[in-house]
N, C-alpha and C positions, 0 to 999 in steps of 0.2 A: 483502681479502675481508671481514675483520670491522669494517670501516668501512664496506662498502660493505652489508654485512648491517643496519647500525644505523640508518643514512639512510633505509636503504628501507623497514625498519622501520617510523622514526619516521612520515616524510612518507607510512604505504599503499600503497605501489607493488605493483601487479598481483606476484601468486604468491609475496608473501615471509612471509604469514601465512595461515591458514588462513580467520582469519575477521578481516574488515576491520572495527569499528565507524567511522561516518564521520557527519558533519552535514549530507553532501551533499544537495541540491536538485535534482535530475535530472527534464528535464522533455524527452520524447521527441516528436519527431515523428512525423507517420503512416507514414513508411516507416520509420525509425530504429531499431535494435537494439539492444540493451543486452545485452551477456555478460560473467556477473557468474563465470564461470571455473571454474564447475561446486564452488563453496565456498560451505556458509553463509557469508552475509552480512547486516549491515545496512544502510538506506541510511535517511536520515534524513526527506527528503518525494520523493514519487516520484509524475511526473502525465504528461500529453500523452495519445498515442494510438499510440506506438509497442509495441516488444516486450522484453521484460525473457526473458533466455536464462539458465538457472544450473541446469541437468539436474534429470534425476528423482532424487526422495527427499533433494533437497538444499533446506533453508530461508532464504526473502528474509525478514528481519528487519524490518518498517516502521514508522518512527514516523510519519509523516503520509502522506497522500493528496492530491493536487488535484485534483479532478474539473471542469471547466467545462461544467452543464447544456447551453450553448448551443452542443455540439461533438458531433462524428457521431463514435459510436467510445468505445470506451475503451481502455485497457491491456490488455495482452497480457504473462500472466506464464509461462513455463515454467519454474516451479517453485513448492514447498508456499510460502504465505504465509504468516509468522503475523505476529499483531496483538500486540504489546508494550504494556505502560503508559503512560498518556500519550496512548494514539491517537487521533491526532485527524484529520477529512475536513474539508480546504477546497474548498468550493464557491465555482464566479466563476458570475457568470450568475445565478441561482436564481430559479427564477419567481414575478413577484411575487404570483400566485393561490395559488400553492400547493399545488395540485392533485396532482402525484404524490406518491404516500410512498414510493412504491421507485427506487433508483436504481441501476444495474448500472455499478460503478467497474472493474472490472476483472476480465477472464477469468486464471480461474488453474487450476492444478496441482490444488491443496490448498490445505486452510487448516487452520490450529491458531491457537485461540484462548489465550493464553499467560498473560494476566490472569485467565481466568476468570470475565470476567463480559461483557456484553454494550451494558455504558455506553460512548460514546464522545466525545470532545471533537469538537464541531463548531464553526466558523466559516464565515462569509459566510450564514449564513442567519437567519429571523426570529428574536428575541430570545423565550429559552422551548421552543424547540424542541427535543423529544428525539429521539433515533434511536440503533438498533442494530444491530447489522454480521451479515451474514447468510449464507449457504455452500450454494448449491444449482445442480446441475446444473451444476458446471465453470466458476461466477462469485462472486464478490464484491458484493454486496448494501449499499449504505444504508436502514434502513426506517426512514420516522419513525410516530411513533405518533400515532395520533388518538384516544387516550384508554382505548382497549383495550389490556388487557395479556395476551398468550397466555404460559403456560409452559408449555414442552417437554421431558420426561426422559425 
């Protein structure tokens, strides 16, 4: 048992820790479910159009995002999100005008913002461009700025 304790351990295996840290890349399809086993967790980039399952009052820990503009749909989380150091949204697709500054990546639970600030690392998009992550109405928000800066306490 106590080998089989240390493997499972080692290697992550479903229900032998409470809480997993992982580098995984998990990219859902549109029907596709994700039951992360009702345990805070991490997951390392997490994207498609499927559902992410891990109950109420429990936190998905995320280092990255992939979002692809040219896709119907986003993520579906049931559970609090939060945003960790490092956070960074990959964009595939990204329009070459440029025209939206909001981008809705994903329905969620909740969000906690864990860093404390509202910079985020981005790729796939123009060189220069900033954006910040945003929490309204039961979603997940990319905004970029067009040179306005609003603060809210």
């Amino acid at each position: 048992t106590a080998t089989e304790n240390y493997l499972a351990a080692k290697w992550g295996l479903l229900g032998v820790r409470s809480t997993v840290e992982n580098a995984a890349t998990v990219v859902l399809a549109e029907d596709a479910t994700l039951d992360m086993d009702g345990k805070d967790q991490f997951v390392g980039m997490l994207g498609g159009t499927g559902a992410v399952v891990n109950g109420t009052g429990k936190k998905l820990s995320l280092g990255a995002v992939s979002f692809d503009c040219a896709q119907d749909g986003c993520l579906s989380v049931a559970s609090t999100v939060e945003v960790v150091e490092g956070f960074t949204v990959h964009f595939a697709n990204f329009p070459a005008n440029g025209d939206a500054i909001l981008w809705k990546i994903a329905d969620v639970e909740g969000f906690v913002n864990a860093v404390g600030t509202s910079c985020i690392a981005l790729t796939g998009v123009p060189e220069g461009l900033k954006a910040r992550i945003r929490c309204r109405d039961g979603a997940l928000y990319v905004e970029f700025s067009k040179g306005t800066l609003l603060i809210v306490r």
